[in-house]
C-alpha positions in Angstrom: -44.0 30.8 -9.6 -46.3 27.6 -9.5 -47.7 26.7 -12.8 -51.0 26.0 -12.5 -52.7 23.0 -13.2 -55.4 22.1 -15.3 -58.2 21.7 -12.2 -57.4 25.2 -11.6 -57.9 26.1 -14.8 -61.1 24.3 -15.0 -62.5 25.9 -12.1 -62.1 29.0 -12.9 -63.9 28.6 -16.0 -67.0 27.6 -14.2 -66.2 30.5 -12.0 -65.9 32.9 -14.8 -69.6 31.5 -16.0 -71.3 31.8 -12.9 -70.3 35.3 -12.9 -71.3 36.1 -16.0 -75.0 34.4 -15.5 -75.2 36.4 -12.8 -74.5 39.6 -14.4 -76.8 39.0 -17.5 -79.2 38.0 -15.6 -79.5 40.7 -13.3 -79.4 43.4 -16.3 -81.7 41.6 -18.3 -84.1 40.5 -15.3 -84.5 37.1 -16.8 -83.3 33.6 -15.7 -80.8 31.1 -17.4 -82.3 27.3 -18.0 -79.8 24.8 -16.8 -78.7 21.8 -18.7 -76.0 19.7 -17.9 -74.6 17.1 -19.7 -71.9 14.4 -20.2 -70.2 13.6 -23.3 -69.7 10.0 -23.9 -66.2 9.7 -24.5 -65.1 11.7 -21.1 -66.1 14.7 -19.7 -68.9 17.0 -20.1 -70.4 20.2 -19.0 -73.3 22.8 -18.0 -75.0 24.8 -20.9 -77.4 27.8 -19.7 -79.3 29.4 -22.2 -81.7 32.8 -21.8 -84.3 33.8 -23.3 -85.2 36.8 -21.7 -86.3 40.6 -21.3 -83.7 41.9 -23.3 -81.7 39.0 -25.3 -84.0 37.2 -27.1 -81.6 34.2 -26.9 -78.1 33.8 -25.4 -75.8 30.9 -24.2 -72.7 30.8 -21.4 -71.4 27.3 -21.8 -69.2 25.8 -19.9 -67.4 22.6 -20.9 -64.6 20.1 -19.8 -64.0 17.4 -22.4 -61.1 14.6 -22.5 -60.3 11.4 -24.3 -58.8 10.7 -27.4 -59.4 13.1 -30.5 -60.7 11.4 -33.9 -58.6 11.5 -36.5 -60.7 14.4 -38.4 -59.7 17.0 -35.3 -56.4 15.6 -34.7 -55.8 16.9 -38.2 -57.7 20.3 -37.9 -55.2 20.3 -34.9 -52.2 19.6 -36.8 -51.7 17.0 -33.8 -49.4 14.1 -33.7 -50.1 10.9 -34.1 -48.6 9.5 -30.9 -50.5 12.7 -28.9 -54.0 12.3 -29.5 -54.9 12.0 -26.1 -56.6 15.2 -25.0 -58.4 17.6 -22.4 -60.1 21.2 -23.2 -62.0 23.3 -20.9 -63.4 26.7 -21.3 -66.3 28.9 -21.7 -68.4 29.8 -24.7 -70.9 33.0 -25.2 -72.8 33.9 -28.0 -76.1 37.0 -27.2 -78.4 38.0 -30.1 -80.5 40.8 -28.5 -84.1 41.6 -29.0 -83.5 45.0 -30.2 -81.9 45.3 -33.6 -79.9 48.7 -32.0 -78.1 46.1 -29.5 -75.2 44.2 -31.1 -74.9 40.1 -31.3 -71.6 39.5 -29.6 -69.3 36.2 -28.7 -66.7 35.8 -26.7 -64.7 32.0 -26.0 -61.6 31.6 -23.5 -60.2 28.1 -23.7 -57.4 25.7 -22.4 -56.2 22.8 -24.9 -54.0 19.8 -23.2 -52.4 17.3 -25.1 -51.1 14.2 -23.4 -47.4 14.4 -24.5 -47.3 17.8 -22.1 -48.3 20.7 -25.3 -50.3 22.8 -23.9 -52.1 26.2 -25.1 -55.0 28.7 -24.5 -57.4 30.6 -26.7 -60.1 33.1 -27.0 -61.0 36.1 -27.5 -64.2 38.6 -28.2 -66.0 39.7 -31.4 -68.8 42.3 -31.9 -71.7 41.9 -34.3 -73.7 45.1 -34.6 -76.7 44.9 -37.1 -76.5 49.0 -37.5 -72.8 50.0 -36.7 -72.2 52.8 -34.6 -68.4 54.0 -34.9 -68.5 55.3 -30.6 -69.8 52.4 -29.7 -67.1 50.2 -31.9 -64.5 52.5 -30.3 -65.8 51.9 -26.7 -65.4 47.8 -27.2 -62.3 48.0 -29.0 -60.7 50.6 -26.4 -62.1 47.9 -23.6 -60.0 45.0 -25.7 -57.1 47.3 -25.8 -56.8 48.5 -22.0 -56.9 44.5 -21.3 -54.3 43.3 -23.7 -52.0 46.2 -23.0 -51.8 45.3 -19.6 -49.7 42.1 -20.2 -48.3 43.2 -23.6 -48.6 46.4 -25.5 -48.2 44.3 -28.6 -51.1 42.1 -28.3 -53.8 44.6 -29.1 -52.8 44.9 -32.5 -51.6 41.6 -33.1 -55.0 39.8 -32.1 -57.2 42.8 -33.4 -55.5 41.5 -37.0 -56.3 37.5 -36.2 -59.6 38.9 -35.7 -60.0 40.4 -38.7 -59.0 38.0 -40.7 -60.8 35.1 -38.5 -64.4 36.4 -38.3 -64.3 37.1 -42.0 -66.7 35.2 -44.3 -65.0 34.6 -47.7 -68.2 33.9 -49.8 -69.6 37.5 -48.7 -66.4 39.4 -48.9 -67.1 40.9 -45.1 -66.5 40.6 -42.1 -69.1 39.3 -39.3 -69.0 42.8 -37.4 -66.3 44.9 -36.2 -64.1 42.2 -34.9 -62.2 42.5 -32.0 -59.2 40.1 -30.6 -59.1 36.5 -31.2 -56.0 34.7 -29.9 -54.9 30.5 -30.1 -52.2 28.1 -29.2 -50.8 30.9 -26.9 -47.9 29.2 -25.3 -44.6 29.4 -23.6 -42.7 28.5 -26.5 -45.0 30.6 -28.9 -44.9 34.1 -26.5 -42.0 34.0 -24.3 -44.3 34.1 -21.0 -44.9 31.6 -18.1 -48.1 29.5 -17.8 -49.0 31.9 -15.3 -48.8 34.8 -17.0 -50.8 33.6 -20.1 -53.8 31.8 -17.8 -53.8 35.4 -15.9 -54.3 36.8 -19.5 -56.8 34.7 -20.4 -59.1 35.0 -17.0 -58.8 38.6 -17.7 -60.1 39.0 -21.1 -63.0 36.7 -19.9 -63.4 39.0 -17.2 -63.7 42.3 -20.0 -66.5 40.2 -21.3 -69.5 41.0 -18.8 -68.8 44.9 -18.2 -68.1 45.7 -21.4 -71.4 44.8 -23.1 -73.5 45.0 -20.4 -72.3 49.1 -21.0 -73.4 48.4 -24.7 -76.8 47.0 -23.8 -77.9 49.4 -21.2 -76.8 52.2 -24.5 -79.4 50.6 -27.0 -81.8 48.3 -24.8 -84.7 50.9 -25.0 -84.1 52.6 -28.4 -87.2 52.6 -30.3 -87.2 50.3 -33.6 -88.8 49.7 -36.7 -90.2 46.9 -38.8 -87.5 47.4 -41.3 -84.6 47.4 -39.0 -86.1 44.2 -37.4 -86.0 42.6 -40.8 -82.4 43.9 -41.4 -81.6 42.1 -37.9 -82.6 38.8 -39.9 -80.4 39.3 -42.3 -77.6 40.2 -40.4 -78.3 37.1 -38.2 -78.5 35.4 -41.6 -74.6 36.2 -42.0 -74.0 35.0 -38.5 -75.1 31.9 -39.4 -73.3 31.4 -42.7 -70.1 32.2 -40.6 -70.7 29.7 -37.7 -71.8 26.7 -39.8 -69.5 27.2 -43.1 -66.3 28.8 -41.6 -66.2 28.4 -37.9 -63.2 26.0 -36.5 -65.0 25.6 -32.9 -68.1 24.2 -34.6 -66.6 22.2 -36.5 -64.3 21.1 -33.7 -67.4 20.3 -31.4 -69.2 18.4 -34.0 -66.1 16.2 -34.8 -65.1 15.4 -31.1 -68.9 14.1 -30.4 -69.4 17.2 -28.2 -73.4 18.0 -27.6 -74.8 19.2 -30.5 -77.6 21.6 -28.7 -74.5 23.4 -26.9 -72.4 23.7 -29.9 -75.4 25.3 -32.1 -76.7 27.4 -29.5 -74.7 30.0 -30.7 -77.3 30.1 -33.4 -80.1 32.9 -33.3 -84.2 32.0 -32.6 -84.9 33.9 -36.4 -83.0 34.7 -39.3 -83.2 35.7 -42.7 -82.4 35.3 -46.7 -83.3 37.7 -48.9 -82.5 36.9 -52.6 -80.3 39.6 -54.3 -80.7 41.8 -51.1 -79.7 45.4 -52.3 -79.2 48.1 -49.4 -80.6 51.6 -50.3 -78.0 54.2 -51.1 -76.8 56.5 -48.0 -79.2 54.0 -45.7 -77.5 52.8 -42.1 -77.6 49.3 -43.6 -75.4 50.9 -46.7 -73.7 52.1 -44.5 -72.7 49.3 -42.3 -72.6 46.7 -44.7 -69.3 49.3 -46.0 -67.6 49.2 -42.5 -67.9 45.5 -42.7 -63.8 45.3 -44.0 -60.8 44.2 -42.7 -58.3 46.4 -41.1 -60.4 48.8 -40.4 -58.9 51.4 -37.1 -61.8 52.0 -34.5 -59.2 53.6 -32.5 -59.2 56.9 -34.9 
């Protein structure tokens, strides 16, 4: 079987965005703004951001980066010092919906290349509602599941547990949402399956990504709302962004390699919120989500 290469890999990352722009866009009948950009010490790439009818702000990034990594990542990276020669490729999505009855969600699939031949991928998808609804966290998770078990039944499982632990915000004691799979350094050596195999893996979780909550947003889109649950949507945006600047590796990645700093932060929502001492009413929805938001938790059941 022919391994393939990292320009294959590369375009079918920008593939796998313009199908997903395309998607959005048609469900949410609004339009993507175009950037593209270059990154100074080799390589670059095409952010698209929407703000439109339905998500109030959402970015599908596309980037494909090389060079040599400073010595903050190579770290992070637990990288050699003779190997610091990179390339990474891959997309990056984060949606925060107008409606606070539509969940935030993010998905990344990556490919990381070092010089001295090491080579992984990465990824996954995570679900952020602001009110959780248990058949709707069962839908996603069953969608995660159906992919993974398709190229092993022990994957589901595995990455639902990295996810868990992953998009988990220490300071808070809860998770971001109701997790989902997150996967890295997925390699020959580390899963016992070809190149192939794992970039056939990868292109299909990317491929969940679009069906999956378009399915979700058609469910909620149109749901009436309140001003209360629109200030509970700030605060649970507030969480998001706690996570993602305090505790998230890609950000910090990003920021260290001299990536562009609008792309890296666009995973950031248009409004958020603090509220000091914020105490949920007893039997409320947001009393009730903010106890759902643990790790380990079996959407399955």
């Amino acid at each position: 079987m022919k391994s393939p290469n990292r320009h294959e890999i590369t375009t079918f990352f920008q593939t796998l965005q313009d199908e997903i722009c395309s998607a959005l866009s048609a469900a949410d009948g609004g339009t993507f703004r175009e950037d593209s950009w270059d990154r100074p010490g080799g390589g670059g790439g095409r952010a698209r951001v929407l703000n439109g009818h339905h998500v109030e702000k959402g970015g599908v990034n596309f980037s494909a980066v090389y060079g040599e990594l400073p010595p903050a990542a190579a770290k992070s990276l637990e990288v050699d010092s003779e190997e610091t020669g990179f390339y990474a490729t891959g997309v990056s999505i984060v949606l925060h919906p107008k409606n606070p009855h539509v969940p935030i969600i993010h998905m990344n699939v990556r490919y990381f290349e070092l010089d001295g031949g090491r080579f992984w991928f990465g990824g996954g998808i995570d679900l952020t509602p602001h009110y959780i609804v248990p058949e709707q966290a069962a839908y996603f998770h069953q969608q995660l599941k159906d992919t993974c078990d398709q190229f092993d039944p022990a994957y589901y499982p595995k990455f639902k547990t990295w996810a868990d632990d992953y998009f988990f915000i220490p300071h808070r004691n809860e998770t971001r949402g109701v997790g989902g799979i997150f996967y890295d350094r997925l390699s020959p050596a580390t899963e016992g399956k070809d190149k192939q195999t794992l970039f056939e893996f990868t292109q299909a979780v990317g491929r969940t990504f679009a069906p999956t909550y378009l399915e979700l947003l058609a469910r909620n889109k149109d749901l009436p709302y309140t001003e209360r649950e629109s200030e509970w949507q700030k605060l649970r945006r507030g969480r998001y962004v706690e996570f993602n600047l305090v505790w998230d590796r890609g950000t910090k990645f990003g920021l260290t390699t001299n990536g562009r700093t609008e792309s890296i932060l666009m995973s950031l929502p248009p409004l958020a919120g603090w509220e000091y001492d914020f105490q949920a009413e007893a039997g409320s929805r947001e009393a009730e989500t903010l106890a759902n938001l643990v790790k380990g938790k079996n959407w399955l059941n």
